[in-house]
Steps between C-alpha positions, in 0.01 A plus 500: 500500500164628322423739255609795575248791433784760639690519228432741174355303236758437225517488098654151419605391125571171394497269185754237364838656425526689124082596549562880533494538862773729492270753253240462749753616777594784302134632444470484924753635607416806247211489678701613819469135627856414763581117369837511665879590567676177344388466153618240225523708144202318439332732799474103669473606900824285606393485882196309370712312266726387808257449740254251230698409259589185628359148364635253695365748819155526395457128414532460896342792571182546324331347742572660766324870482723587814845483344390703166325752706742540720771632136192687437546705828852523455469647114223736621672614759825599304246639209316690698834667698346309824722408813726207469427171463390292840715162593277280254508743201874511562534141522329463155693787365806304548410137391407703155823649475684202569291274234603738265830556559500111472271418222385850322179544469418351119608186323802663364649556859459894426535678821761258673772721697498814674182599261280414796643624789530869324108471458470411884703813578288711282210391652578515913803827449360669219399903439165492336558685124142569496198606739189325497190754329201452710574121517518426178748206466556196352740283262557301207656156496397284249476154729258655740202350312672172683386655877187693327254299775779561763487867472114566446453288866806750609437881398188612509341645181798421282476619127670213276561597150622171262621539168461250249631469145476226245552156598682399205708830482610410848549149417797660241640737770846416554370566891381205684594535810131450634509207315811350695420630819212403593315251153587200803287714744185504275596150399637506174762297367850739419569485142795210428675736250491807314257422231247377762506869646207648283252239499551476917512888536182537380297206752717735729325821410144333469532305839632812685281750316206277583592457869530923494169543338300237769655717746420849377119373461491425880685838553248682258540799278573756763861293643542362146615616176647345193700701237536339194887638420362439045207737584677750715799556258222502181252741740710689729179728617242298469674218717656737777195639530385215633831487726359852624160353581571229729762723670246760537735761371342814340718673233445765254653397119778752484600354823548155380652564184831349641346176635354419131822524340622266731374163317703412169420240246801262552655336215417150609131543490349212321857334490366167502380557092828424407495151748393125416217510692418108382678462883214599721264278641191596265309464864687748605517774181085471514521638852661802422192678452366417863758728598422828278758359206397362075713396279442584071360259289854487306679428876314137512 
């Protein structure tokens, strides 16, 4: 199965989980983008999050372009309000529902149950809520960065937006699921307890940002964008601008005024003042500003 250059070219959003993906969700689909049917509160696209959201899976599978493309076919299809899925899309359909049902689809076993096979009806039996405007489509899910080279060799033309906030506010998140889920993929050792977390989190967020960023260079600037959430929330005009620009959308101010009120300043911005940050790896604090973030003089 090869790229497929049939298919409308969608607006993908990724970024480890607590980066402000779902804001950037929020400002597309004002923009009158379709990013699904079955949405977490967190606007994650749950037929994604079923499909991909599976570790154990894509340790087997990520080397075999085949079997990914083939759930890539499948989620299009059921996106897009496309026929049913063929024998093999089926077949893959299934194997994800029953991992699920089995395992869940995080560390925590969240998902176990009949969770899945609701999704799975959703996506082959549902009544599309929503109709696509001049094929403008797409979704948010925060572990697509994971299949980022995946779905550039898939969909032709693909826009990816990636958020990215502070490493060391992130390290503090109570979410690391990312962390969990797939830190073994991109070969970092889980954290042996709780007050590991931090000091791991953050080789997490450098490593994975890192990986993103070599990707998004080979992509270039017209299939890439990163949205740093600190900026965005700081400069909600200046920064969706920018989202504007690489969409090519064209808007006149008054029109927009809803989309810039979207951003707020959340209350654990810059969090990690109040931390011991004597826990890092000094290696890897200095390389937070290869990756658009500085720390204060008094933070050292």
């Amino acid at each position: 199965m090869q790229k497929n250059d049939e298919l409308p070219s969608p607006v993908i959003i990724g970024g480890i989980g607590g980066s402000g993906t779902r804001v950037v969700a929020e400002i597309i689909s004002h923009l009158g983008f379709y990013i699904g049917d079955d949405l977490s509160p967190a606007k994650d696209n749950l037929w994604f999050l079923l499909l991909f959201k599976r570790p154990r899976w894509f340790h087997q599978a990520c080397h075999d372009k085949k079997k990914i493309f083939t759930g890539l076919s499948l989620f299009s299809k059921a996106m897009l309000h496309q026929t049913g899925p063929a024998w093999p899309e089926l077949r893959f359909l299934i194997r994800a529902v029953l991992e699920i049902s089995i395992l869940g689809h995080n560390y925590k076993g969240d998902g176990r149950g009949l969770w899945p096979f609701l999704r799975a009806w959703n996506m082959v039996a549902r009544q599309p809520k929503m109709t696509l405007n001049q094929g403008r489509w797409g979704w948010k899910e925060p572990n697509t960065h994971i299949y980022l080279e995946y779905l550039a060799a898939y969909f032709n033309n693909i826009k990816y937006i990636h958020t990215i906030r502070h490493g060391l506010d992130m390290a503090f998140s109570e979410n690391q699921q990312q962390l969990y889920n797939w830190g073994p993929t991109l070969g970092l050792e889980l954290p042996k307890s709780r007050s590991d977390e931090p000091a791991t989190s953050l080789k997490y967020w450098l490593k994975s940002n890192r990986r993103v960023m070599e990707i998004g260079e080979k992509l270039g600037d017209q299939k890439f964008l990163v949205v740093n959430f600190d900026r965005l929330c700081l400069s909600p005009k200046s920064e969706i601008q920018k989202i504007l620009s690489f969409l090519n959308i064209k808007r006149a101010a008054e029109n927009l005024a809803t989309v810039y009120r979207i951003p707020k300043i959340p209350k654990s911005l810059g969090r990690y003042r109040a931390q011991n940050i004597s826990q890092f790896d000094p290696t890897d604090l200095s390389e937070l500003n290869d990756l658009g973030f500085s720390m204060a003089a008094d933070d050292l």
